[in-house]
Backbone as a ProteinNet text record, in pm:
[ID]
protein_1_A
[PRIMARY]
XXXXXXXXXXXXXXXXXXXXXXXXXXXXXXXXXXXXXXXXXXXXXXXXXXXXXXXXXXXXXXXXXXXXXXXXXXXXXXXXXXXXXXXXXXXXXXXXXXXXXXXXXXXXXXXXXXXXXXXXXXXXXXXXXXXXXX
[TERTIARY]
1813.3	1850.9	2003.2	2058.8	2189.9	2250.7	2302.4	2340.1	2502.5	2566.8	2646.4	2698.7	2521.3	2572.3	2482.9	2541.9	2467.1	2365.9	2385.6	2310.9	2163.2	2156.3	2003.4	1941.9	1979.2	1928.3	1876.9	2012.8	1978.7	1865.2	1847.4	1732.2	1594	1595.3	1461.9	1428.3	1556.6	1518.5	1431.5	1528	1467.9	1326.6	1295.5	1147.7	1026	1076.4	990.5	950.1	1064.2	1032.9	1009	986	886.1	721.7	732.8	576.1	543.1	561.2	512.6	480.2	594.6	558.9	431.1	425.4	345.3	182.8	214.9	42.2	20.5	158.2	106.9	46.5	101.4	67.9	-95.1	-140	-279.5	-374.8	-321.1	-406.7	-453.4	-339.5	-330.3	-461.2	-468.3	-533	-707.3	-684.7	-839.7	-903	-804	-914.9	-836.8	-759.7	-715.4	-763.7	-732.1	-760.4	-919.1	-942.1	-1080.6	-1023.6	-1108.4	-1069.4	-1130.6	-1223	-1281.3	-1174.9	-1121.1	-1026.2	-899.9	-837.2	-743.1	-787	-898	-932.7	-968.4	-974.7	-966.1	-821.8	-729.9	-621.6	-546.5	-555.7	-499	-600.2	-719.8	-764.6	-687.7	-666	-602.9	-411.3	-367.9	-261	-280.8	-351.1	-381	-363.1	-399.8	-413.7	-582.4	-654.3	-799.7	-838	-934.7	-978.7	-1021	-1050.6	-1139	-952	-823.8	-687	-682.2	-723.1	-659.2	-684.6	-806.8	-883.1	-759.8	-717.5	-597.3	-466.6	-420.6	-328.6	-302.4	-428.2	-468.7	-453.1	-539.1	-500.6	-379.4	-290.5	-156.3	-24.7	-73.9	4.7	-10.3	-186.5	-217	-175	-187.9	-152.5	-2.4	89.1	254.6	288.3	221.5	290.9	294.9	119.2	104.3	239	237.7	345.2	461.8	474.9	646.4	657.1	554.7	582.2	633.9	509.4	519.5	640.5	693.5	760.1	753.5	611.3	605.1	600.8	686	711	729.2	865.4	884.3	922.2	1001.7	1049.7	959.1	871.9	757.4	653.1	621.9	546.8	583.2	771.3	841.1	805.3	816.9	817.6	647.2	545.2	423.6	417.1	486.4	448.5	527.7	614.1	699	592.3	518.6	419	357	326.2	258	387.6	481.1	609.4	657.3	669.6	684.7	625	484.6	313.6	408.7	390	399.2	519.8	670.8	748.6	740.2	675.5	625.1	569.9	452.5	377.3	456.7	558.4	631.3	775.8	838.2	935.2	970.6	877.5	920.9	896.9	843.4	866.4	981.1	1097.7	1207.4	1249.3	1358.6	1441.9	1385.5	1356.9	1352.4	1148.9	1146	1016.5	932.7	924	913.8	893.4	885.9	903.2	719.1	721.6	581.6	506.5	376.4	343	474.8	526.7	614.9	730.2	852.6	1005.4	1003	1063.6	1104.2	1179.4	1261.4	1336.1	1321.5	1199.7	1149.6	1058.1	994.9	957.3	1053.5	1183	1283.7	1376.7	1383.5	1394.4	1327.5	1217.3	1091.1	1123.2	1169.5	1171.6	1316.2	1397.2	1530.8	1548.4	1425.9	1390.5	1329.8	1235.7	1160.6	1252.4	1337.5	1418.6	1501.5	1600	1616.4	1598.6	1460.1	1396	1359.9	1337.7	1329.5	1451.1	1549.5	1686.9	1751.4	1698.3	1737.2	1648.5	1551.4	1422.2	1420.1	1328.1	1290.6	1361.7	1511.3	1606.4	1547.6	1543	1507	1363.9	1366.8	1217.8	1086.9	1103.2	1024.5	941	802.3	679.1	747.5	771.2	811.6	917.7	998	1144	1097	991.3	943.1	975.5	1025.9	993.1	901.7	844.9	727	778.7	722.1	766.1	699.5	724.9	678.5	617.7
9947.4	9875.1	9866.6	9719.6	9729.5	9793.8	9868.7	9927.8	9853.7	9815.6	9737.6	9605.9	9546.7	9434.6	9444.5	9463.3	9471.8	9388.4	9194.9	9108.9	9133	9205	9205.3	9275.8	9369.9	9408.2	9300.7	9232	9096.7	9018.7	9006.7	8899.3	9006	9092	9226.9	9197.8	9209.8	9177	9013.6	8966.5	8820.3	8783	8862.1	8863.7	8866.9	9020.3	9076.4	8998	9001.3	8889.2	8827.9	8714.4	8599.7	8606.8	8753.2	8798.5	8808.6	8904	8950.2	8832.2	8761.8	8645.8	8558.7	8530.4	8459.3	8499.1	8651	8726.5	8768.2	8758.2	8761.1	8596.2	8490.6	8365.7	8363.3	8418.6	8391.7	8479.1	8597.5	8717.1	8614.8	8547.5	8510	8402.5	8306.3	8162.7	8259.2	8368.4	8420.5	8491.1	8609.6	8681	8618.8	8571.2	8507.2	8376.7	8279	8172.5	8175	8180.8	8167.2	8121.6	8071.2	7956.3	7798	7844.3	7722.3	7618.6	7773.2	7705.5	7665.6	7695.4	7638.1	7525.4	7525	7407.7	7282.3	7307.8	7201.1	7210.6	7277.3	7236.2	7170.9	7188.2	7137.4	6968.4	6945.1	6839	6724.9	6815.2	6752.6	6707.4	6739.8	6777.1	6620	6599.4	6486.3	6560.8	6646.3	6695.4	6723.3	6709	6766.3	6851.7	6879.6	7031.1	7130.5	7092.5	7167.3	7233.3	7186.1	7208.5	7340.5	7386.6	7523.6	7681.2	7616	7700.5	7731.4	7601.3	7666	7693.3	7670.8	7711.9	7876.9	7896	8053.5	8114.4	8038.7	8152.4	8134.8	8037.6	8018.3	8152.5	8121.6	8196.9	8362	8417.5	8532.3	8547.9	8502.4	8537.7	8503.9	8430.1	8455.1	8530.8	8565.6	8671.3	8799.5	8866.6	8925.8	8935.4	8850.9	8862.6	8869.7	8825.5	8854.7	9010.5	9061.5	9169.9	9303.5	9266.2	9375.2	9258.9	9182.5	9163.5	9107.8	9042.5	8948.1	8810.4	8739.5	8656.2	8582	8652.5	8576.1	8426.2	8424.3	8296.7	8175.6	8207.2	8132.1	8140	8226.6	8220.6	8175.8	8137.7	8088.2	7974.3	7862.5	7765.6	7702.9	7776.6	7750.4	7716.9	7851.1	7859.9	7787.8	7659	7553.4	7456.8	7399.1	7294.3	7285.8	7469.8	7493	7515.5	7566.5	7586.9	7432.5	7349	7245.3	7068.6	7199	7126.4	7153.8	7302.3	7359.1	7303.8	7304.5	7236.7	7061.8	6959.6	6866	6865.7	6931.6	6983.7	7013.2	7068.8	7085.2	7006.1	6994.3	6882.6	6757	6759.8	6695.4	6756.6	6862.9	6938.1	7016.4	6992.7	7054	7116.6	7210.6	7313.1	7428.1	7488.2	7608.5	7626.7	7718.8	7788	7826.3	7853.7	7862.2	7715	7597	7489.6	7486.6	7385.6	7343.5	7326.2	7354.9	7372.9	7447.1	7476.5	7546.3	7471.6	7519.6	7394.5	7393.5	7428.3	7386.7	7466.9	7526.5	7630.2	7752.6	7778.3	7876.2	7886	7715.1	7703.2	7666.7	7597.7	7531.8	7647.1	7810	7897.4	7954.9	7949.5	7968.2	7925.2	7792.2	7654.9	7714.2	7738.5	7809.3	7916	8039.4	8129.5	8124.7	8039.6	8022.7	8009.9	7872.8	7805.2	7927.8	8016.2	8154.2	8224.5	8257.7	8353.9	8294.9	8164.7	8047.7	8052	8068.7	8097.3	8236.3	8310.6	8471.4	8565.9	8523.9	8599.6	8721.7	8860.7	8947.7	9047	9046.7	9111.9	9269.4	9410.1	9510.5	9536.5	9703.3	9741	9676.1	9574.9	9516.7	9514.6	9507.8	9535.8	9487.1	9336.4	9231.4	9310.9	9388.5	9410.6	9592.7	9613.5	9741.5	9703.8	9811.5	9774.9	9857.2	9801	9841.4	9933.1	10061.1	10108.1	10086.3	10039.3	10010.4	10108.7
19934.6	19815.1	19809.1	19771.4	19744.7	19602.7	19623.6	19448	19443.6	19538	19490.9	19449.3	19480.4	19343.9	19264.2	19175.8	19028.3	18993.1	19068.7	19023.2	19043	19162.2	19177.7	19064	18940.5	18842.6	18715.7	18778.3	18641.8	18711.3	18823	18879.3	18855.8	18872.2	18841.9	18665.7	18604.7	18460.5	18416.3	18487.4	18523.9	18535.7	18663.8	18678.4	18654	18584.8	18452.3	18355.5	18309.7	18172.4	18199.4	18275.6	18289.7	18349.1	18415.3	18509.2	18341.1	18252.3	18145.2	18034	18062.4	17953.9	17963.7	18111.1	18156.1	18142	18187.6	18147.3	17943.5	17934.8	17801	17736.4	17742.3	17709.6	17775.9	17913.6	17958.4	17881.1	17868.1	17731.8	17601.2	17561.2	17412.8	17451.5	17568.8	17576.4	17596.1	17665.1	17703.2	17558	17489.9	17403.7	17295.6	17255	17098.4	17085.8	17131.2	17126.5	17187.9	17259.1	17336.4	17442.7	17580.2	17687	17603.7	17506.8	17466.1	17370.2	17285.8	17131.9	17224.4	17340.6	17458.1	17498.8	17550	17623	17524	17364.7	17272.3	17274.8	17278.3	17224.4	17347.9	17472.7	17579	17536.9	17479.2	17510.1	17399	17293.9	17175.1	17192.7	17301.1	17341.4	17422.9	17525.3	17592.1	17739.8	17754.1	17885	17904.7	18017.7	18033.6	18021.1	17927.2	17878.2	17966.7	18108.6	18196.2	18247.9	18230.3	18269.1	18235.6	18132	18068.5	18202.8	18278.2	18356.7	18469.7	18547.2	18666.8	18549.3	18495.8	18350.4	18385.2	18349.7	18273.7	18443.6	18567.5	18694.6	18716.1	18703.4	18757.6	18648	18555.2	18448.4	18491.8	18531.1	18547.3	18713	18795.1	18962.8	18918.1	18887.1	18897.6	18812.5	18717.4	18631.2	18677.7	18766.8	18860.4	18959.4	19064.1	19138.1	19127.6	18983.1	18953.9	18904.2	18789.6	18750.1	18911	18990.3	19125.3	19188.7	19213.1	19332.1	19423.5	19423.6	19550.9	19552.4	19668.8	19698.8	19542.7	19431.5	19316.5	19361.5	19435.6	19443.4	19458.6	19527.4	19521.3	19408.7	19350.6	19228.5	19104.9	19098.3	18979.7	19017.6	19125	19173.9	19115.3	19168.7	19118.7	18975.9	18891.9	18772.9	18703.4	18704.6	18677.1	18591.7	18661.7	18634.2	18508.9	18490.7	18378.8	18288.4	18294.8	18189.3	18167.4	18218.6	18263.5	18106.6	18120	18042.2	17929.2	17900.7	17785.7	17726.1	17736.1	17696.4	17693.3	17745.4	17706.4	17578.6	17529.6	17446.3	17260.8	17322.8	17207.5	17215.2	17300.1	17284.7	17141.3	17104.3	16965.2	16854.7	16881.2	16730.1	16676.6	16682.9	16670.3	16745.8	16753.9	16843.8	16823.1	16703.8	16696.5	16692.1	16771.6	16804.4	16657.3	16578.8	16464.1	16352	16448.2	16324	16379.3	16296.5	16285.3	16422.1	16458.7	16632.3	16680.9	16694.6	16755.8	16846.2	16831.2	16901.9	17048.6	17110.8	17245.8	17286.9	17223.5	17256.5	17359.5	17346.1	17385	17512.8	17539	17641.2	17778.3	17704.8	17766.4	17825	17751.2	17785.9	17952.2	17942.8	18020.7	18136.4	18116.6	18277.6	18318.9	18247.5	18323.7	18382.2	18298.7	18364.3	18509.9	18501	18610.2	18739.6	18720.6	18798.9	18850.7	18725.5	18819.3	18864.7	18880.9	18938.1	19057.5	19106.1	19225.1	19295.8	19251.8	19304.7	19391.1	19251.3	19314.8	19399.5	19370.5	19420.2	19360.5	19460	19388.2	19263.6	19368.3	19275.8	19358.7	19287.2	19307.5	19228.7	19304.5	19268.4	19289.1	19394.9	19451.2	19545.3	19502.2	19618.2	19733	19769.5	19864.2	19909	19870.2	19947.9	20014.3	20018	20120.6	20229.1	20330.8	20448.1	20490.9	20563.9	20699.3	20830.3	20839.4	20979.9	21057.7	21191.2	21261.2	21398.2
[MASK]
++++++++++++++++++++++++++++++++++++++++++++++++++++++++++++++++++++++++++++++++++++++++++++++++++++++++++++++++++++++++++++++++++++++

């Protein structure tokens, strides 16, 4: 591990918070909402209701791989599409996360996250950055 640059801590923080965000948003769509009360609201949204289903694995396998470490850079990249949805979704309801359906702020947060974590990769404490003896 490099301990002398610091950045790789900020890209580890990075990570996290978006592996976590991501499995937390798929928690909320499975036991709060239902997949059913999701899959009306993705239908009411104008996206296909049967959508919420790769949604929910994409959100749960990159959030997975970001929390442990593997191959983030590639799992931010995946998980774009769906951060991507979601800020569409709210884009006209104001700035702030809190207005009515909820602002943009917060998803628009999300897509920058993503994008840095696509950039920096694992950062530390990372499954992916073990090495193997051979």
């Amino acid at each position: 591990m490099n301990t002398s640059n610091p950045g790789i801590y900020a890209a580890t923080l990075l990570r996290l918070t978006l592996g976590i965000a991501l499995l937390a948003h798929a928690y909320l769509k499975v036991f709060v909402f239902t997949l059913a009360g999701a899959a009306g609201f993705f239908a009411s949204q104008g996206f296909p209701a049967w959508s919420v289903y790769p949604v929910v694995a994409i959100e749960v396998l990159t959030g997975i791989a970001m929390v442990l470490g593997l191959q983030a850079r590639i799992a931010a990249v995946i998980s774009l599409p769906v951060l991507l949805g979601a800020l569409s979704v709210h884009a006209g309801n104001g700035w702030v996360f809190t207005s009515p359906n909820g602002g943009w702020e917060y998803p628009a947060f999300m897509v920058v996250t993503a994008i840095s974590v696509a950039l920096l990769g694992n950062g530390a404490f990372a499954l992916g950055n073990a090495k193997v003896d051979k």
